[in-house]
N, C-alpha and C positions, 0 to 999 in steps of 0.2 A: 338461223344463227343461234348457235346458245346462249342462255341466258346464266348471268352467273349469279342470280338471287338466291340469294342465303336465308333470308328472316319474310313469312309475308306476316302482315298485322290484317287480320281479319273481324270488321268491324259486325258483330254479332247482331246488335241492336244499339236505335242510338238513345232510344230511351233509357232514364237510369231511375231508381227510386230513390235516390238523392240530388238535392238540390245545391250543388256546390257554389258559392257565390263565384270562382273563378272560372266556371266549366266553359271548358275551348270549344264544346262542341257549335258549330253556328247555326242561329235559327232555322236555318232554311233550309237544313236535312232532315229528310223524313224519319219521326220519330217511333212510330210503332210499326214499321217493316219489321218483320225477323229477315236474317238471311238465310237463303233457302238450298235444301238439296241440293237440287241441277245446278243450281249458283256452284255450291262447293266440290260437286263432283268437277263440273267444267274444269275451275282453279286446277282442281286437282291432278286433271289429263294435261291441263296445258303445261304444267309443273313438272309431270313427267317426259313430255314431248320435248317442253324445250329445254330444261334445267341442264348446265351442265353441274350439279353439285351433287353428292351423293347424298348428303344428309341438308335438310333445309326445314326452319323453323316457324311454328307456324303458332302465332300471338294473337290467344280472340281474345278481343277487346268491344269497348262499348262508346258510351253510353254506360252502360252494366251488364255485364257478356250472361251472369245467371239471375238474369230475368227469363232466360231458356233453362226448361228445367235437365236434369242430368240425364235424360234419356236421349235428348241432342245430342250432348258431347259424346256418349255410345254410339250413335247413329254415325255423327263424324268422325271417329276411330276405325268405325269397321270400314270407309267408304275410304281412307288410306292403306287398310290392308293389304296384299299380294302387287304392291306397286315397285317401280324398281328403285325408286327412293324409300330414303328412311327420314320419317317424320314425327320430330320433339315440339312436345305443345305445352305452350305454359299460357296459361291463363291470367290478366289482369284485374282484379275485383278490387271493390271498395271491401267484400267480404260481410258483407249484412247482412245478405243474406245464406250466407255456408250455413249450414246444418251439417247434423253427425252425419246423417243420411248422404248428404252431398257430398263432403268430404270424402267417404269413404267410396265412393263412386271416382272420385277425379282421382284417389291413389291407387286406386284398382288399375284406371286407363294411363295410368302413369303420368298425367299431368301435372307440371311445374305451377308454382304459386307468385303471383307479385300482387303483394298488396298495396296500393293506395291510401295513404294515412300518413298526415304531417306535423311528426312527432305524438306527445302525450296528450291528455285529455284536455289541458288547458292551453295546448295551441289549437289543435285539431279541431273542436267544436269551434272556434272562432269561425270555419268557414268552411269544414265539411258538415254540414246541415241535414235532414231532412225536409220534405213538403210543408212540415210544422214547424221549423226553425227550432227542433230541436237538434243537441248534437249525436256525432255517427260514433263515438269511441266505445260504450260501454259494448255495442253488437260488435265494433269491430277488436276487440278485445276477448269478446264471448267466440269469437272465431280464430283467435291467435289461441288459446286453449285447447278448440278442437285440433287444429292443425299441431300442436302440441303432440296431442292425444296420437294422432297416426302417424308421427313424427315424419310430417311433412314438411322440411326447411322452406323458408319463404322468402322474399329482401319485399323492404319496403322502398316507395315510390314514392317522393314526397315533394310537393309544389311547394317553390317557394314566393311569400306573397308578404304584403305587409303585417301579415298576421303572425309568422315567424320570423321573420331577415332578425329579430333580434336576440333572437335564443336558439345561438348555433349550437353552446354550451348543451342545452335542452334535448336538442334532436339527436345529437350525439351519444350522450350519455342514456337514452331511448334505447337505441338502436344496439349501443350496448349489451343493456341491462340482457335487450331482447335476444342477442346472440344474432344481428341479422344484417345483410347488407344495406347501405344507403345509396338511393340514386335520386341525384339533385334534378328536378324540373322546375326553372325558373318560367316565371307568369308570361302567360300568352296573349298578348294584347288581342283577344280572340273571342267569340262568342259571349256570351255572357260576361265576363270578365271585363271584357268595353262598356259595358253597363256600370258597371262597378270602379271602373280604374281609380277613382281618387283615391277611395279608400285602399285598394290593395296593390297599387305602383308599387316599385320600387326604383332606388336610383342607382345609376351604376357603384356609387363610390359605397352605397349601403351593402352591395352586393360581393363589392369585394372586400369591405370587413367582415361579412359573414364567412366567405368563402378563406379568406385569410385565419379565421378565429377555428374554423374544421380540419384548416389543411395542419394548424400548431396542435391543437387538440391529435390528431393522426399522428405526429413527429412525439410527442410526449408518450403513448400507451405501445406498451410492451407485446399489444396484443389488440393494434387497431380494426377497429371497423373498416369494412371496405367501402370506398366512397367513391361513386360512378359520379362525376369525371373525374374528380383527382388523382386517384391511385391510376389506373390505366394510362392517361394522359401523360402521368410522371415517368411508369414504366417508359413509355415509348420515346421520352423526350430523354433517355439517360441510354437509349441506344436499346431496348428490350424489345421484348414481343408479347403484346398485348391486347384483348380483346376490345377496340377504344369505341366501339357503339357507334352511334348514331350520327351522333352528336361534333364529333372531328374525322370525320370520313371523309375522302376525298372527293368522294363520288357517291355520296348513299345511295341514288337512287338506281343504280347500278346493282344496287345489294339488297336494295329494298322494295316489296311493293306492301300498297293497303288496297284492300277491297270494301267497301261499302253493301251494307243489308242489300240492294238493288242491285250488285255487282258491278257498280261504276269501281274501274280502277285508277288508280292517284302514287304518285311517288312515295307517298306516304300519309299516314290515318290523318296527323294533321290539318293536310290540306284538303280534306272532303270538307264541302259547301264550298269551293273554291271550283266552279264551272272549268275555269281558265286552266286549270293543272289536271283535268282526268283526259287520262289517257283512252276512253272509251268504255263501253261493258263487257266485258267477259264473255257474253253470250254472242257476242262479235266480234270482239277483238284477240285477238291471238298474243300470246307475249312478244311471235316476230313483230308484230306491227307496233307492241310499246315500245323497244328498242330501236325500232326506226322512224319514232313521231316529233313531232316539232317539240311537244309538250319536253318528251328525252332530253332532246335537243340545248331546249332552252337552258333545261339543269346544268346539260355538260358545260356552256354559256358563263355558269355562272361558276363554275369550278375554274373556268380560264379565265375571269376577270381579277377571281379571288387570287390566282397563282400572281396577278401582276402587281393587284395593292398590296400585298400581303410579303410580297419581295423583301424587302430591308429586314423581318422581322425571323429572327434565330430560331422561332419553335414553327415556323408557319408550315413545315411538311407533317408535323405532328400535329397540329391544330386544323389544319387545310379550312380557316376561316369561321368555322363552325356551323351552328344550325340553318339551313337556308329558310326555313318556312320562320325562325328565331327573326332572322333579319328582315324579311319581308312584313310580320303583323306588328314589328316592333318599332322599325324603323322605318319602314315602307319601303325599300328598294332589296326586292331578291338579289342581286348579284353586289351586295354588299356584306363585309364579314359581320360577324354576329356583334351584338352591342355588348356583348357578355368578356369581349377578349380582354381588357384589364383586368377585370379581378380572375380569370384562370389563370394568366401569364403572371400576376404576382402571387395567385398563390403555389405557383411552381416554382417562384423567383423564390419565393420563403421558403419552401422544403429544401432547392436545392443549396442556399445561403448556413441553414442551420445544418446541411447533410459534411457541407464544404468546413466550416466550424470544427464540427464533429471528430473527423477524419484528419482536422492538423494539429488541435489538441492530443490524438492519439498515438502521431507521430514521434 
C-alpha cells in the first residue's frame, strides 16, 4: 500500500545542552543514543519503497539535533543521494551551538533552519536555560549573525508558557525586527514541564488574549509577520489553499511519521516515551505494517470522533479538532479536540470581524 507521508521528524538525539524548564522531552527516553546509519538508511528504503510522494521532508530534531557534529548531516545527504525521491531537510536547533564552521556546512547541504527561541532576551532567558541556569539568547543571537552572514533565512519556533502569554506585543515586534517567521507552540503538559506546571501553565482565556493581541498586531502591519497557526488557518477558513501544518490536519499521522535515536517509530516526535503510540522499529517494521496497525488505527479513531463533536462548529473542516497529542497530555483524552480551540476560533472570529469592517467602510 502506498504511503502518503510527506514530513518524517527525525529524532537525532534526545539529549540537549540546554535545560529548558518546559522540555517535552519524557524522562524515560534514552538520552545519549545518537541515531545511527542502518537506522537511517532502512527509513530511507522504506521511504522509497513505499512513498507514494515525490518530494518528502525530512526534520532532524532532538533533544539538540548538533550535538552530531556536521560530518553526520554529510554522511546523511549522501545516504539520500541517487533515490527516486527528492529529499528537503530542515533542521530544528536551539542554535548554541552553530559555528561559522557549521553553518557553512548545513548551506553547503542545502539545509533549512528553525530555530527555537521565545522571543528576546528578556523572555527567552526566563526558561530557555542552560545546565547553569544561565540564559540561551546571547549564543542564540551569536547564531542569528552567522546565519545572517551566509544569508541563510530561518523562522523561529517559539513555546508559549507563563513566561511570555503576556508579551505578545514583544514576540512580535521580535520576529519583525528579525525579518522572520513565527510558529506558536503552546506548553505541553509533558516531560519536564509536569515538574514545573505551576509556574509555566497557562489558561485558556490567557491564551486567547495572547493569540487575539497577534492576530490585531497581524491585521494593523502593512507588511505582517507570518504566524503558524493564524495566517494558514485564516487562509484556509476564507476558502484558500494553504500549507496549515500539523497542527489542524485531518489526519497528521497519515502525513507524518517520527522516528526515535533507537528507531522506534511514533505518529509523531511528540509522542516518543509514549510505549502505547510506537508503531514498532524500523529494523522490523515496514511502513505497510504502520498503516495497517492498531496504533494507525486508533488515530484515524480519533479523527472520527473529532468529525462528530466538532459537527455544530462552522471552521471545524478547517480546524479538524486540532493537536491530538495537545489533547491527550493536556486534557488527557486523545480523541478529544484540542483545549486551544477558543482562542484560534476567536482569533479568526477577530481578523475575520475587522476584515468584514474593512470591506463595508470601502463600499
Amino acid at each position: 500500500m502506498p504511503s502518503p507521508i510527506q514530513t518524517v521528524i527525525i529524532k537525532v538525539i534526545n539529549e540537549c545542552n540546554l535545560r529548558c524548564t518546559y522540555c517535552f522531552v519524557e524522562p524515560s527516553v534514552p538520552r545519549k543514543v545518537m541515531i545511527t546509519e542502518t537506522i537511517v538508511r532502512q527509513l530511507l528504503d522504506e521511504l522509497e519503497k513505499y512513498s507514494a510522494e515525490s518530494t518528502i521532508h525530512l526534520v532532524w530534531h532532538g533533544g539538540e539535533p548538533t550535538l552530531a557534529q556536521p560530518t553526520f548531516f554529510r554522511r546523511m545527504k549522501e545516504l539520500q543521494a541517487g533515490r527516486s525521491i527528492k529529499f528537503v531537510n530542515l533542521i530544528q536547533t536551539n542554535g548554541t551551538l552553530l559555528t561559522d564552521s557549521y553553518v557553512s556546512v548545513l548551506k553547503h547541504l542545502d539545509f533549512h533552519i528553525g530555530l527555537s527561541l521565545d522571543g528576546p532576551e528578556s523572555l527567552n532567558d526566563r526558561a530557555r536555560i542552560d545546565k547553569k541556569g544561565h540564559g540561551s539568547f546571547a549564543k542564540i543571537q551569536h547564531a542569528i549573525e552567522i546565519l545572517r552572514k551566509y544569508k541563510m533565512p530561518f523562522g523561529v519556533l517559539a513555546t508559549i508558557a507563563q513566561h511570555n502569554i503576556n508579551d505578545a506585543d514583544k514576540l512580535y515586534t521580535f520576529c519583525k525586527d528579525h525579518g522572520v517567521s513565527l510558529k506558536l507552540s503552546p506548553l505541553y503538559h509533558s516531560g519536564k514541564a509536569t515538574c514545573n506546571i505551576d509556574s509555566l501553565a497557562i489558561s485558556i482565556d490567557e491564551y486567547t488574549v495572547f493569540t487575539n493581541q497577534l492576530a490585531k498586531l497581524w491585521l494593523e502591519d502593512d507588511d505582517p509577520v507570518k504566524i503558524d497557526p493564524i495566517e494558514p488557518l485564516l487562509v484556509n477558513v476564507l476558502g484558500g489553499s494553504a500549507a496549515i501544518g500539523c497542527a489542524f490536519s485531518k489526519n497528521c499521522h497519515h502525513n507524518i511519521l517520527a522516528i526515535g535515536p533507537t528507531g522506534d517509530l511514533y505518529p509523531c516526535g511528540m509522542f516518543q516515551g509514549f510505549p502505547e503510540f510506537s508503531y514498532g522499529n524500523i529494523l522490523t517494521t515496514s511502513l505497510n505494517d504502520v498503516v495497517s496497525s492498531n496504533v494507525f488505527r486508533r488515530m484515524d479513531n480519533r479523527s472520527n470522533a473529532i468529525a462528530e463533536t466538532c459537527s455544530p462548529c462552522s471552521i471545524r473542516e478547517k480546524c479538524n479538532g486540532g493537536c491530538p497529542f495537545h489533547s491527550m497530555v493536556n486534557i488527557g483524552f486523545l480523541n478529544e479536540k484540542t483545549p486551544l480551540c477558543q482562542p484560534y476560533k476567536n482569533s479568526i472570529t477577530t481578523i475575520l470581524d475587522v476584515i468584514s469592517k474593512r470591506l463595508h467602510h470601502s463600499l
